[in-house]
N, C-alpha and C positions, 0 to 999 in steps of 0.2 A: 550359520555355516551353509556352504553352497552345496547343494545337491551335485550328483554325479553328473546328471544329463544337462545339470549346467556348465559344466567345463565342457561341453563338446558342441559349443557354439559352431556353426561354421567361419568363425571371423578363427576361433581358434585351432580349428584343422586348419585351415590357411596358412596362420603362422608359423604351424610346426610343420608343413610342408615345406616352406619356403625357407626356414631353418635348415631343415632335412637338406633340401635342395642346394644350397649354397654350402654346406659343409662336404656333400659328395661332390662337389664340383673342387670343391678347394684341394680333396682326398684326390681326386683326378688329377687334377695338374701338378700336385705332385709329386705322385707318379709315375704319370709320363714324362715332367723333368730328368728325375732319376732312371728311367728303363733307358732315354736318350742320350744319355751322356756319354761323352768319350771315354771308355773303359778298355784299357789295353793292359795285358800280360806280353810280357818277353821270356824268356829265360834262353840263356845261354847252354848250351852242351859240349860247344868247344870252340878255346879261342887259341890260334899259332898268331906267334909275332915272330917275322921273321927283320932281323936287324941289318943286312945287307941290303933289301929294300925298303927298310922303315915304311912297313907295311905289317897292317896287321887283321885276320880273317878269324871272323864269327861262327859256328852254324848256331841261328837262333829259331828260336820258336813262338812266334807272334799269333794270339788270342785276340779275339774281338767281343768282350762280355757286353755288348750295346746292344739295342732291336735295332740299332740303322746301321749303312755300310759304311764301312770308313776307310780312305786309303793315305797311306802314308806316304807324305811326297815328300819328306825329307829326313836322312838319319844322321846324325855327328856323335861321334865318340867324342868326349870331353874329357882334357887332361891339362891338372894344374891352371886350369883358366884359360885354356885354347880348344876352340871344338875343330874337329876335322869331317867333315864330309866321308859317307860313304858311295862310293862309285855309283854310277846311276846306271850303267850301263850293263850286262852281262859281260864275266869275262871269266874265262876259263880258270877252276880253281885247283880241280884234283881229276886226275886219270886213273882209273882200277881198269886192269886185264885182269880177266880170268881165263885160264886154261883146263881144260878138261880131256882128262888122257892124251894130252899132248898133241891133241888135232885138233882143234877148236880153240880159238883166242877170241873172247870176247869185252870189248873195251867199253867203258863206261866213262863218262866226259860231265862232272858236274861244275855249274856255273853260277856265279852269283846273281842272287835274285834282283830284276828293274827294278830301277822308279817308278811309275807309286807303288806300291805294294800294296794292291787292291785285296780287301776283306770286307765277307757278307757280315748281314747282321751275324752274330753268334758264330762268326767260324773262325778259322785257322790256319794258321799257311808255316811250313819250316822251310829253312833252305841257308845260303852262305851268304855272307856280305864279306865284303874289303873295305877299309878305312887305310887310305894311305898319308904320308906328312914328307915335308920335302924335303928336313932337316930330324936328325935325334932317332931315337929308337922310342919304340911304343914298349911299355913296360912289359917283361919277360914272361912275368907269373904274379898277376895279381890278382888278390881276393876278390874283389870286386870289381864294375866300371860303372861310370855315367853314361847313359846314354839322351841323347835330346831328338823326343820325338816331333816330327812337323807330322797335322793331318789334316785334311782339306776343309774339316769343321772346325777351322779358327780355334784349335789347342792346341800348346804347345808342353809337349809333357818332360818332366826329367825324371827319369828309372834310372836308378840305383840297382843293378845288378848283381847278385853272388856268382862267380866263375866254379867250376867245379875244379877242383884239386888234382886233378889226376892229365891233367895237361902239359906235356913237354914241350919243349922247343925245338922244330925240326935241324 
């Protein structure tokens, strides 16, 4: 039998260095595979479809769980096998006045959020989208929707979102 101080060869701290060494490396990458990846939350808090302009509006709330930034250059609502684009441009969604003791009117103008939809690593951004269709109604009241995310790091996601219940139809 071998003595202690013979297992502490230098040939054999070498190799359990270099064991060490390539299993932290392998524990690194990944790692930072998974910390980088494209990690996106949505959730919806209110959607109107409005059937006169077979058009239908979001307010959602989009998370970024990656360490890198990532912007969303493209959003489609999916329905039945047809995706529809959401507007890219700002356009005017909802007007609130308020009044106060009847001398003071002040008006509030909120608009749907551009294209891309730029987010830092780990942040967050809420705001209105529009998805319009040329033809048909967007469904009234549904539990859920698809959505198909485009983002500039070559993923493309599909979310399956829950609607909240308490949504009318204006």
């Amino acid at each position: 039998m071998k003595s202690f101080s013979d297992l502490f060869t230098r040939d054999n701290i070498t190799l359990a260095l270099a064991i060490l060494g390539s299993v932290l490396s392998v524990w690194s990458l990944i790692a930072t595979a998974l910390s980088r990846r494209v990690r996106l939350s949505i959730t919806v808090s209110e959607y109107k479809s409005f059937a006169r302009e077979s058009a239908c509006q979001m307010y959602i709330q989009i998370a970024n769980h990656s360490s890198l930034p990532v912007a969303i250059t493209r959003l489609q609502f999916s329905l039945n096998g047809n995706s529809y684009d959401c507007c890219s441009f700002p356009e005017k969604v909802r007007v609130f006045t308020t009044t106060s003791n009847d001398i003071e009117s002040v008006e509030r103008v909120f608009y749907t959020l551009p294209m891309p939809i730029s987010l830092d690593a780990l942040g967050a951004t809420c705001g209105y989208v529009q998805f319009s269709r040329p033809k048909g109604i967007f469904p009234l009241a549904p539990k859920d929707v698809t959505l198909l995310v485009s983002t500039n790091r070559a993923r493309k996601l599909t979310l399956s979102i829950a609607i909240p219940p308490d949504n009318e139809d204006p």
